[in-house]
C-alpha positions in Angstrom: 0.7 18.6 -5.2 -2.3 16.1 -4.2 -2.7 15.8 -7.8 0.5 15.5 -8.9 0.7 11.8 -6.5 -2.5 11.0 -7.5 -1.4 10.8 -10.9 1.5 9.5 -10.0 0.0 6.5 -7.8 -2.6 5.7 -10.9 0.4 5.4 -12.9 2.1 3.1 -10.9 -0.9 1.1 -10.0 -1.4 0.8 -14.1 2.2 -0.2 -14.6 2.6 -2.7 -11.6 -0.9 -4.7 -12.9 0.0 -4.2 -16.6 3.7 -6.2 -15.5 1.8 -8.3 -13.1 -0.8 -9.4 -16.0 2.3 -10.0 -18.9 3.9 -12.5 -16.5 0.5 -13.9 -14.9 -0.5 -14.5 -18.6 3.1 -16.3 -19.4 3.2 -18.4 -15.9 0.0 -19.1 -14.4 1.4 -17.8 -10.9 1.4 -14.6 -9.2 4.3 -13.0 -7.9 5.9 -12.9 -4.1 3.2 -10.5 -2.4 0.6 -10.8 -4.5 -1.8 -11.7 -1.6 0.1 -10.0 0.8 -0.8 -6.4 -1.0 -4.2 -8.2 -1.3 -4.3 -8.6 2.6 -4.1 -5.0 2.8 -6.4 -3.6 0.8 -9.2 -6.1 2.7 -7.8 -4.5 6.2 -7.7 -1.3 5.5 -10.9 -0.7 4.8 -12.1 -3.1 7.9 -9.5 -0.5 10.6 -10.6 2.7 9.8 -14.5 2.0 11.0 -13.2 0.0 13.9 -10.7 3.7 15.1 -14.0 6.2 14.3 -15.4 5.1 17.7 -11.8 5.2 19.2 -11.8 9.1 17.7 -15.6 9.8 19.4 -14.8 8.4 23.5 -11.3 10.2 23.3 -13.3 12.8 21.9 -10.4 13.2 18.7 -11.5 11.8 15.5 -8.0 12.4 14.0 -6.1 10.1 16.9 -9.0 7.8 15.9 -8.8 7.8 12.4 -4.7 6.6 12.4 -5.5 4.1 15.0 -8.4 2.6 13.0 -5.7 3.2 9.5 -2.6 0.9 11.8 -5.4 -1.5 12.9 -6.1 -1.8 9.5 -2.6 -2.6 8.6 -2.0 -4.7 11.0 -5.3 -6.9 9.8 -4.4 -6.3 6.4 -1.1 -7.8 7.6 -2.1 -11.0 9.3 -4.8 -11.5 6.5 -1.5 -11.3 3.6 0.5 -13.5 5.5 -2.0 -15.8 6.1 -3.0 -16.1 2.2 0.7 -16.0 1.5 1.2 -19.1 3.2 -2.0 -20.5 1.8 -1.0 -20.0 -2.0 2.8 -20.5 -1.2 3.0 -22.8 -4.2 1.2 -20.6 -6.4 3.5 -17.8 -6.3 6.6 -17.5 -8.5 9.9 -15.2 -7.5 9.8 -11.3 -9.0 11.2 -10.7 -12.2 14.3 -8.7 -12.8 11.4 -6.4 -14.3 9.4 -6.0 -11.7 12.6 -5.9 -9.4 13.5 -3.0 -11.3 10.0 -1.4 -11.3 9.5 -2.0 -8.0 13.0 -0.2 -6.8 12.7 2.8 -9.0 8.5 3.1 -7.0 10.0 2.5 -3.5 12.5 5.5 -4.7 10.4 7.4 -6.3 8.1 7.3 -3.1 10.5 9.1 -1.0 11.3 11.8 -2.7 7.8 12.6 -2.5 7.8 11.7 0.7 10.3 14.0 1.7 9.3 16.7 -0.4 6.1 16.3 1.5 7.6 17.0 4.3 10.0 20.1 3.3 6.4 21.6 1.5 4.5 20.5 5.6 7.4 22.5 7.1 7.4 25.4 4.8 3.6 26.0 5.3 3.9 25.6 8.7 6.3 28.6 8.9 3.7 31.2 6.5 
């Protein structure tokens, strides 16, 4: 299963940039959330050291580990927005392509979201 998204999320990481490029490459502007997905991928990595010392003096280094992962989102957050506003002028409405694209991902992310959670509840029960 692990694999199975893994593969999955390489394949809509490839597909996303290789649209993102095509249009980048015809316009000279990226699209609506370029820098906000940007923003995230800075905070992420900057929340989950900050929650590790959350996990050690509650003495729970999972309740630690998702604080540190929403503090990250939350920074990764304020960082998009911010460079979102920054490059507001830079940045050119989606295409119906990557409209499209971007639908069929969000859908495609919760089927395996749910089937995630049927496959949790069914080896919770074994």
């Amino acid at each position: 299963m692990i694999t199975i998204l893994l593969i999955f999320a390489l394949a809509v990481v490839f597909f996303t940039l290789k649209i993102q490029r095509e249009e980048y490459k015809r316009t000279g502007m990226h699209p609506v959330g370029h820098y906000m997905g940007l923003g995230m991928a800075i905070g992420l990595p900057l929340g989950m050291p900050l929650g590790i010392p959350i996990g050690f003096v509650l003495n729970n280094i999972t309740l630690g580990l998702t604080f540190g992962l929403c503090m990250g989102v939350a920074i990764g957050s304020v960082i998009g927005a911010l460079l979102e506003k920054k490059h507001e002028n830079e940045l050119r409405p989606l295409t119906k392509k990557e409209e499209k694209f971007r639908n069929i991902t969000m859908m495609l992310m919760a089927v395996f979201f749910i089937l995630g959670v049927i496959v949790f509840f069914i080896v919770q029960n074994l």
